[in-house]
C-alpha positions, -999 to +999 in steps of 0.1 A: +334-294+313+366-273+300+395-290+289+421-290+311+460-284+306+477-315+303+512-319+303+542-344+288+546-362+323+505-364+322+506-383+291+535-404+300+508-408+329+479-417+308+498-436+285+512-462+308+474-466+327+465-472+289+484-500+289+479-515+322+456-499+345+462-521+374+499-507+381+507-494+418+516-455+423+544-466+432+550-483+398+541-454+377+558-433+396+592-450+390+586-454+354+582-417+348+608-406+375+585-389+396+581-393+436+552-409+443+530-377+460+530-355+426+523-388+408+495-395+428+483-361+431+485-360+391+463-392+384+441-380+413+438-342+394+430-362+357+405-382+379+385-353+396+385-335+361+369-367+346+400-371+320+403-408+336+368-421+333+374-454+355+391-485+356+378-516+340+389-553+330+392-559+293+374-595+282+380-614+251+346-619+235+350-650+219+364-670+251+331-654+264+317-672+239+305-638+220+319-647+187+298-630+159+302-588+156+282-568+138+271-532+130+237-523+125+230-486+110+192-480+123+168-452+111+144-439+129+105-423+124+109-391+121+071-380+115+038-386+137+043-401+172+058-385+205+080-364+178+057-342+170+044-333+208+043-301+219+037-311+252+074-319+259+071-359+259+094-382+248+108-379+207+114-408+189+151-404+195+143-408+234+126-438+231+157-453+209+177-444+231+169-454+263+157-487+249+194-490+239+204-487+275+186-520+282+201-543+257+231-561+268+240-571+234+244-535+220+279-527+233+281-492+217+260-465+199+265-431+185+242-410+169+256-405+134+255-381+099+240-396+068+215-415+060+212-436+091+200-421+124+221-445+147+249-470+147+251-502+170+280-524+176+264-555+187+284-586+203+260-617+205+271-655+207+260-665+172+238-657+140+205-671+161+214-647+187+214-619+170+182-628+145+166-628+182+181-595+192+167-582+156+132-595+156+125-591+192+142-561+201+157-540+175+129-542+147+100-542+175+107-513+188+084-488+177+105-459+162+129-475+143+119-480+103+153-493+089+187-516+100+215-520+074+237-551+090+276-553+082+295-583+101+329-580+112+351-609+095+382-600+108+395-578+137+427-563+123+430-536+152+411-527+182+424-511+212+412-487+236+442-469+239+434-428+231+461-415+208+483-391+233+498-366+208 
């Protein structure tokens, strides 16, 4: 999908749904000095053109309970298997990855440069939990060779908030 031209009033737009996406039309539309039509037809336009994703409630992991964050670099096979199929079958990558969809503890991946293959930020209630996740999951499944583990001490910034320039 092509960029599209975004404007200082859109990111005055996007900035304040950053913030707090629950605000009225109405409400953005005063803070940016705009009647509420064009405002509305402006979040509507970065909608449609899939600049605003959605709309979702933030939640605080560890009054979830979730208290132990880690990152797990994971390596996959890369020889013998599915890879290597001519007849257009799964790869090895395929099978990581839509095994990833299915685990709720695996709150992001991204394919990555280096060494590793893939990296996993993983949110689980405890070091049990994720020993479980590990064994059962991550080091059973079939195409993956190697996990390097770091875990998160401290969380000196996080925020969702895209940088507007």
């Amino acid at each position: 999908m092509a960029n599209i031209e975004i404007d200082a009033i859109d990111r005055r737009i996007l900035a304040i749904l950053q913030e707090n996406g629950r605000l009225s039309n109405q409400e953005i539309a005063e803070r940016i000095n705009l009647s509420p039509s064009p405002c509305l037809r402006r979040i509507r336009r970065l909608e449609e053109s899939g600049v605003i994703r959605g709309y979702v409630a933030l939640l605080d992991a560890q009054r979830l309970g979730l208290d132990l964050l880690a990152y797990v670099n994971v390596r996959l096979e890369k020889r013998g298997g599915p890879a290597l199929s001519p007849r257009g079958e799964a790869t090895h990558a395929d099978l990581f990855r839509a095994a990833v969809q299915t685990w709720p503890e695996v709150v992001a991946c991204h394919a990555m440069t280096g060494d590793m293959d893939y990296l996993l930020r993983v949110q689980v209630e405890d070091m049990a939990h994720f020993s479980r996740f590990v064994q059962d999951q991550l080091l059973h499944h079939p195409s993956v060779i190697d996990v390097k583990t770091s875990f998160s001490l401290e969380t000196i910034k996080e925020t969702t908030a895209l940088p507007l320039l």
